[in-house]
N, C-alpha and C positions, 0 to 999 in steps of 0.2 A: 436485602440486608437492612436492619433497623438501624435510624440516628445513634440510637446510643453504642450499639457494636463497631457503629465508621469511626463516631467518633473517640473510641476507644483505641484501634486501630493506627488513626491518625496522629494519637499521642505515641504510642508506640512509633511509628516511624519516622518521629520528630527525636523522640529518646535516642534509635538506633542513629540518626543522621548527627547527630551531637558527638554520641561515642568515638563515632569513625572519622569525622573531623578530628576528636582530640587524638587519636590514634596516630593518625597519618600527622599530626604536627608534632607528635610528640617521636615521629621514625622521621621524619624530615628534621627534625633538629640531632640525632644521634649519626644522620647521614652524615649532615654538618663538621660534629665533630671526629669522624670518621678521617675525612679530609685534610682536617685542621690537624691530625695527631702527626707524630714525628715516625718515620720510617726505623723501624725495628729490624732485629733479626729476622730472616727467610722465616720461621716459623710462627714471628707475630705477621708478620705482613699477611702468610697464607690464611691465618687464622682472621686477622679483621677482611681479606677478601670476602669468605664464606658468611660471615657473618655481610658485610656488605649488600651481597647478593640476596640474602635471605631477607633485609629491612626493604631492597628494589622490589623483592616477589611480594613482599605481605602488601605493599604501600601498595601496590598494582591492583592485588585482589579486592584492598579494603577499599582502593577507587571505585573498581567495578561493582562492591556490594553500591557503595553511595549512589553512584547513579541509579540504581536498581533503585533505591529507598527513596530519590528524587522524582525517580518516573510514576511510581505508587501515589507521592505526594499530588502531585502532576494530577493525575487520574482520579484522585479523590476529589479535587478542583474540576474537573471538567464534569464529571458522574461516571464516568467508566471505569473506578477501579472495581476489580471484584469479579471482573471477566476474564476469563483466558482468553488471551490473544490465537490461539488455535480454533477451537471448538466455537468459542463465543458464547458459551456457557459458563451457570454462575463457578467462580472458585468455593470450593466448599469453604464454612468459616471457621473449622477447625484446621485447615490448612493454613487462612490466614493470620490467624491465631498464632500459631507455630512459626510463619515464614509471611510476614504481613509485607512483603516483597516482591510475594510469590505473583510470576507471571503465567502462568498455565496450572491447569487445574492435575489432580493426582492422574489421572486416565491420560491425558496427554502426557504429561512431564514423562512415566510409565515407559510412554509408547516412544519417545524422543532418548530415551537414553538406550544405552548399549546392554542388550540380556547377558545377564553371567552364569553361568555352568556351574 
């Protein structure tokens, strides 16, 4: 991979680690006030539950991208990013392009998820 596509790369996953920090402070402060509101009717209550549960699920996934986008970081610091952790072969740069996160390359990732019918 040429300096200029890492370094490209490496802003992109500076950009996405920004986003998902404001993300996740900006569902941690609606948690907050989640909390802080005043018990309603059986029908607001059900309704900020659902809603509740859905800011816990996103904040969980948007964790899990982050550390994704830390580990990438990571890896660009040591020289290893750009490898599939499987094969150990290059990730293609149209892949990382798309998903500069991406930990295994299309041939693995492929073979690692579940075939559909």
């Amino acid at each position: 991979m040429r300096k200029k596509e890492l370094e490209l790369l490496r802003r992109k996953l500076m950009e996405k680690k920004e986003d998902i920090k404001k993300i996740v402070r900006e569902n941690n402060r609606e948690e907050k006030d989640f909390l802080s509101t005043d018990v309603g009717d059986i029908a607001d209550v059900a309704s900020d539950s659902v809603e509740r549960e859905l800011l816990f699920e996103l904040n969980d996934n948007e964790k899990r991208i982050l550390g994704n986008v830390e580990d990438a970081l990571q890896k660009i610091e040591s020289g290893a990013y750009g490898v599939c952790e499987k094969c150990g072969k290059e990730i293609e740069i149209e892949r990382l392009k798309a998903m500069p996160f991406a930990k295994f390359c299309i041939k693995c990732k492929s073979q690692m998820e579940p075939h559909r019918k």
